[in-house]
N, C-alpha and C positions, 0 to 999 in steps of 0.2 A: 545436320547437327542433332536433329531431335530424335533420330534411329540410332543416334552413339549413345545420345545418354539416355533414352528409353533403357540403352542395353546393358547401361554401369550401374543406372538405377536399378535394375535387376539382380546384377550384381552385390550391389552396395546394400539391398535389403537382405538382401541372404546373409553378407555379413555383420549386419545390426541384428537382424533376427538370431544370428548365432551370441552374439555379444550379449544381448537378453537373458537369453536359458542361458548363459556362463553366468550372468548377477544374478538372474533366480536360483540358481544351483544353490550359487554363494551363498543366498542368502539364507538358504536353506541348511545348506550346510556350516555355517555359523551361528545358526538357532541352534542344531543339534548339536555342535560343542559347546557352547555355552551352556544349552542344559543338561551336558554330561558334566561339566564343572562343577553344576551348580548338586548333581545328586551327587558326585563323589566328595564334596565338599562335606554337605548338611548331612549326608543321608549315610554315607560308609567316614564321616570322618578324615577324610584321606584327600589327596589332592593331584591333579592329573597337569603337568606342567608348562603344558607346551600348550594348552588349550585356549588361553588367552591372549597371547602373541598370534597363534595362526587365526585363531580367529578377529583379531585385526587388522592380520594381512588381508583376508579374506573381506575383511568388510573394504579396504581398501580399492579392491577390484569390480566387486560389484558397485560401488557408489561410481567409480570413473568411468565405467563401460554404460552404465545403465544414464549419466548424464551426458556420454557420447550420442547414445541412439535419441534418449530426447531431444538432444542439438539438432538430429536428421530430421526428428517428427514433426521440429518447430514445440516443443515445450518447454525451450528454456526460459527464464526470465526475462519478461520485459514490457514495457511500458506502454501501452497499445493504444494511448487515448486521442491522443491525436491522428490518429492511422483513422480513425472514424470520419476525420472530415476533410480526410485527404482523397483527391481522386486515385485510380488505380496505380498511373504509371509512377503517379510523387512513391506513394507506399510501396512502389515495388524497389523503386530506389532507394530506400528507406531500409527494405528488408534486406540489400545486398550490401550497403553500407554496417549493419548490422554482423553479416553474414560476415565480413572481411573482417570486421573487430574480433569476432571470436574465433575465425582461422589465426590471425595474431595470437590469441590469448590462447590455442591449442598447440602453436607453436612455441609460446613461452613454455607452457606445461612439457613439449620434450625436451628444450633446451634448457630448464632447471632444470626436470625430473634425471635425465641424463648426469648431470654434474652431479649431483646429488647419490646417486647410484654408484656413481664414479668413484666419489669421496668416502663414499661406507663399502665398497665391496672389498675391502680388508676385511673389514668388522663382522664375527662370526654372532648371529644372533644365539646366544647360549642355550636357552630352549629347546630351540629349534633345529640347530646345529648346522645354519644356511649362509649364505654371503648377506649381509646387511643390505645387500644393491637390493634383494627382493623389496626389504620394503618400497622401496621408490617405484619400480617396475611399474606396478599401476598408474602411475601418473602419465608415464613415457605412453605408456601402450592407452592410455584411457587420451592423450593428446596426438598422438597418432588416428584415433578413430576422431576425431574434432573438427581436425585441419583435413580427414578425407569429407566428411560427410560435410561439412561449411564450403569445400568447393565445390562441395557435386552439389547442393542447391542452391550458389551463383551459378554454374554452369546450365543447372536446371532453369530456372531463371529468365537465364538471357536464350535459352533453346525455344522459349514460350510456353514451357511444362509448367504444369503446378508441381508446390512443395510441401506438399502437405501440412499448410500454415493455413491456420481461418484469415480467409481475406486474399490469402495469396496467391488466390487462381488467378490466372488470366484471362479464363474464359473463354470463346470461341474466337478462333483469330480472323 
């Protein structure tokens, strides 16, 4: 079991490393419309329409992709004090109990995001001139990498790998 997931966790970083530079893109490229807004606005008088919508969608994407790879790295939120005076195995059960709540909470994220999508892909963003579903997209796709990365570090887990959580090594077996 530990040469399967050695070999998804190879996988699985390639695709969080990719999800990365897609939110740093983003982010980048929603700094530079906004401050194209912002000098066509102040500086020519004039105004570019579509630059505040896409770059909301935009921020949308990078925010769900970039708290999917944190969920893999182990940087999401959470309450660690008692993990200090716990021995190894209580905290590793801890950290998979953990792990399962946010695979849940990654699977709500495509089961709204989905309905959601659903119910505005009539709806033409006029700006834009897109199906309203984009906006939700990020949620569906940012809950898809959640519920992959929260299993592969239960599975990691119970293979005796570490997860790259402080604390969450196992150590030599």
């Amino acid at each position: 079991m530990q040469r399967t997931m050695e070999k998804i966790a190879v996988w699985t970083g390639h695709l969080a490393r990719l999800a990365l530079w897609a939110a740093g893109i983003g982010l980048v490229l929603m700094t530079v419309l906004i401050a194209a807004q912002v000098v066509w606005r102040y500086v020519l008088n004039d105004s570019i329409v579509w630059t505040e919508p896409a770059s909301v969608m935009i921020m949308g994407w990078f925010i769900f992709l970039g708290a999917a790879v944190g969920i893999r790295e182990g940087y999401h939120l959470s309450f660690d004090v008692l993990l200090y005076l716990l021995p190894l195995r209580a905290k590793l059960v801890l950290f998979s109990i953990s792990d399962i709540a946010v695979t849940a909470f990654g699977a709500g994220m495509i089961w709204y995001g989905w309905q959601l999508a659903a119910r505005t892909a009539g709806n033409m963003l006029p700006s834009l001139g897109i199906s309203g579903a984009f906006d939700f997209a990020p949620i569906v796709a940012g809950g898809v990498l959640i519920v992959l990365f929260s299993i592969e570090r239960v599975f990691r887990r119970a293979a005796g790998l570490p997860t790259a959580r402080f604390g969450d090594d196992p150590g030599p077996a």
